[in-house]
BALOBA-1460 file (C-alpha; in Angstrom, 3 decimals):
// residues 103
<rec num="1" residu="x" x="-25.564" y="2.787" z="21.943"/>
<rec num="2" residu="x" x="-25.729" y="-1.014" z="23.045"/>
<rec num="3" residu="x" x="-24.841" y="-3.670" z="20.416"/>
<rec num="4" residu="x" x="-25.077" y="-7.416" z="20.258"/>
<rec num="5" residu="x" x="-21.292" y="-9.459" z="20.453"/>
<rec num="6" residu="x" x="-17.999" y="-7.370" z="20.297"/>
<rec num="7" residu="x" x="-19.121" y="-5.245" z="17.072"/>
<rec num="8" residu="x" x="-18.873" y="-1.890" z="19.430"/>
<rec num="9" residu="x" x="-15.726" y="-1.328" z="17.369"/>
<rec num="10" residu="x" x="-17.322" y="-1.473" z="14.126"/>
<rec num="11" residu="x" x="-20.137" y="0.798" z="15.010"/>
<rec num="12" residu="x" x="-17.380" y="3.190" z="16.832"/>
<rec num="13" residu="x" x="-15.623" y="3.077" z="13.587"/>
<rec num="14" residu="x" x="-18.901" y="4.041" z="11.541"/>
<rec num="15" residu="x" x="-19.902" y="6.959" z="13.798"/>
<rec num="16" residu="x" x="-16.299" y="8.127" z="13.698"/>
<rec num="17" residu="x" x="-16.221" y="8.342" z="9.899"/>
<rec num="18" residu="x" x="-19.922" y="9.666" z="9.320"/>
<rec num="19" residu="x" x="-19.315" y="12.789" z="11.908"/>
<rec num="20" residu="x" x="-15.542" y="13.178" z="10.455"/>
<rec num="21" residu="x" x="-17.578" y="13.477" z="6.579"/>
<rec num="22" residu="x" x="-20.128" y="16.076" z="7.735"/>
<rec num="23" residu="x" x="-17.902" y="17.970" z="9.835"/>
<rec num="24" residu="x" x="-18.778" y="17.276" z="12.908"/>
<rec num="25" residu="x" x="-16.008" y="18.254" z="15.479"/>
<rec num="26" residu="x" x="-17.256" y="16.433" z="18.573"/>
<rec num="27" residu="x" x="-19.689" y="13.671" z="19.167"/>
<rec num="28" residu="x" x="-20.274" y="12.493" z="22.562"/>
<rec num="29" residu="x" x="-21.544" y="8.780" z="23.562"/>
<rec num="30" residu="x" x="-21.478" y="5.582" z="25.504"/>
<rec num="31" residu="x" x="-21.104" y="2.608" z="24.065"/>
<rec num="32" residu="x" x="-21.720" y="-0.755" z="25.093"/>
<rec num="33" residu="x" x="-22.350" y="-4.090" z="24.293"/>
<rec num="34" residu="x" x="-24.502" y="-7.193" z="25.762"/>
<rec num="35" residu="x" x="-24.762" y="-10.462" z="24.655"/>
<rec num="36" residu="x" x="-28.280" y="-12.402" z="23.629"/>
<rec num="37" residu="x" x="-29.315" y="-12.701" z="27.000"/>
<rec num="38" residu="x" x="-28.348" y="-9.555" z="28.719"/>
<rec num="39" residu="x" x="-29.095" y="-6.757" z="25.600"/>
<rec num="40" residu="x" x="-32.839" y="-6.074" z="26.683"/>
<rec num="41" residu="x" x="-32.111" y="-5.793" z="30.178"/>
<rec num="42" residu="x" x="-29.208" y="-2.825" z="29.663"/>
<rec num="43" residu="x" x="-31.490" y="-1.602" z="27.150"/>
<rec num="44" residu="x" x="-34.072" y="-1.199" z="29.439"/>
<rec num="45" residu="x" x="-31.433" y="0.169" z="32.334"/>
<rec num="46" residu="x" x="-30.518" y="2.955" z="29.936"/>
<rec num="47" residu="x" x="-34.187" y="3.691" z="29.242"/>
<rec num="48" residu="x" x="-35.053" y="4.496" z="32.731"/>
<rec num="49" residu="x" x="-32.060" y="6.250" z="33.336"/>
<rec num="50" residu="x" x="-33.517" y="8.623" z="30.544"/>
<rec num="51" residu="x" x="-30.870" y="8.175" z="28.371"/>
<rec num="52" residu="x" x="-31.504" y="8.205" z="24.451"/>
<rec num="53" residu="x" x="-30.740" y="4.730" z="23.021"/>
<rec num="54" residu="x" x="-29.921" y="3.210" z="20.000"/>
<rec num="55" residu="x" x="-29.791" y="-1.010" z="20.412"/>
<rec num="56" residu="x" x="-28.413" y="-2.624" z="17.474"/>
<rec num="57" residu="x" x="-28.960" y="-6.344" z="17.500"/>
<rec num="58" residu="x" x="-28.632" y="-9.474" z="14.596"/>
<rec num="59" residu="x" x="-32.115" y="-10.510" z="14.076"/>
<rec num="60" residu="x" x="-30.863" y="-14.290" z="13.872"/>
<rec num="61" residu="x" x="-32.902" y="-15.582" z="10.754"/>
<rec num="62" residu="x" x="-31.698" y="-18.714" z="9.634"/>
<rec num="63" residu="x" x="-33.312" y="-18.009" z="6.040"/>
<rec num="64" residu="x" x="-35.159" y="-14.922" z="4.581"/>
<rec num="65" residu="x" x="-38.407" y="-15.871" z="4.990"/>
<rec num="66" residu="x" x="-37.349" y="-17.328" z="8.663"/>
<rec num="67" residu="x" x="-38.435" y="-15.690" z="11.999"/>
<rec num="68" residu="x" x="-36.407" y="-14.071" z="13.839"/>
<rec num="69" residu="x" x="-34.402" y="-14.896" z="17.059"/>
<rec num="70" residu="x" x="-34.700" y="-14.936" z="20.277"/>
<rec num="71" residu="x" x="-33.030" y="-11.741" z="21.357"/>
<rec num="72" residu="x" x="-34.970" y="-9.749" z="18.862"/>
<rec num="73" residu="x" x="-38.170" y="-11.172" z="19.933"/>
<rec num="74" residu="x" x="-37.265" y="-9.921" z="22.974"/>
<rec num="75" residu="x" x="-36.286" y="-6.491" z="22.500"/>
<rec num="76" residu="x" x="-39.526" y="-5.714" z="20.596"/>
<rec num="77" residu="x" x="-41.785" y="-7.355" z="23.457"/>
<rec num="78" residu="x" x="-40.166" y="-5.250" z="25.702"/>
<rec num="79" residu="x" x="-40.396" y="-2.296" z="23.831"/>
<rec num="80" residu="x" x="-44.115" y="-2.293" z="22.788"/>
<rec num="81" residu="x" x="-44.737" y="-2.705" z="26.496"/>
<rec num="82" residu="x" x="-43.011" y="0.918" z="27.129"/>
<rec num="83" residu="x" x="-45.801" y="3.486" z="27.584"/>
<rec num="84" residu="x" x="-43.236" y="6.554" z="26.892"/>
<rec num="85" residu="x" x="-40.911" y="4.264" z="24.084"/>
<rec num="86" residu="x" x="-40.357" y="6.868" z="20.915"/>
<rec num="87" residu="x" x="-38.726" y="4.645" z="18.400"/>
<rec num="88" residu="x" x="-39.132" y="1.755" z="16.392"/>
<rec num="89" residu="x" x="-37.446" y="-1.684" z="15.305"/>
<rec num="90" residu="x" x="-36.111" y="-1.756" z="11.690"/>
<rec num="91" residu="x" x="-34.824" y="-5.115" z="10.174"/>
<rec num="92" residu="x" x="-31.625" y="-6.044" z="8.484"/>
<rec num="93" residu="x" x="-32.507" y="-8.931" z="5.379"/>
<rec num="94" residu="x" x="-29.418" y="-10.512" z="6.657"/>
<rec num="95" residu="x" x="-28.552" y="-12.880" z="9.686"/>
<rec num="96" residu="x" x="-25.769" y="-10.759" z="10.693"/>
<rec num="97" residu="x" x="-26.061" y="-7.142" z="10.750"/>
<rec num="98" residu="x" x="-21.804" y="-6.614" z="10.346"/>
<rec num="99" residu="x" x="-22.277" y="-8.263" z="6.778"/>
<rec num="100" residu="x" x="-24.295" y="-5.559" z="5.390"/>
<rec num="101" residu="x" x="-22.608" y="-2.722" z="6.151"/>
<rec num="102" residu="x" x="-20.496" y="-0.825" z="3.655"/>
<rec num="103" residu="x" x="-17.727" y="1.173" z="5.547"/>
């Protein structure tokens, strides 16, 4: 898992809580974090180190009906260019991810 900023604890927290509810016992992952700049590159390290990924990034919008940022531009650039990329990009209607989030 590879987040945007220092919100590694939040998500930590989340996956914690989730596997603790449906009785999970053990859960096993790396996490990590990258800032604007540096995300698409570790994303892409993990990638062809076969690793499974989940990248969780703000998409920046300034407004609803604004485009998105930078860093999410991209992340989905580099991922449409992956010939063996399973997954897809799903978008929060908020700036910042963390704000949208029940816990």
């Amino acid at each position: 898992m590879i987040v945007e900023g220092k919100e590694i604890e939040m998500y930590d927290f989340m996956i914690k809580a989730v596997a603790k509810r449906v009785g999970l016992k053990k859960i096993s992952y790396e996490a990590g974090f990258g800032g604007g700049n540096s995300i698409s590159d570790q994303l892409m390290a993990k990638i062809e180190s076969r690793y499974i990924v989940v990248c969780i990034c703000d998409n920046d919008k300034i407004t609803p009906t604004g485009g998105v940022g930078d860093t999410l531009q991209r992340l989905r650039r580099m991922a449409s260019g992956l010939h063996k990329f399973i997954g897809n990009t799903y978008e929060n209607a908020g700036s910042r991810s963390r704000k949208f989030f029940a816990v």
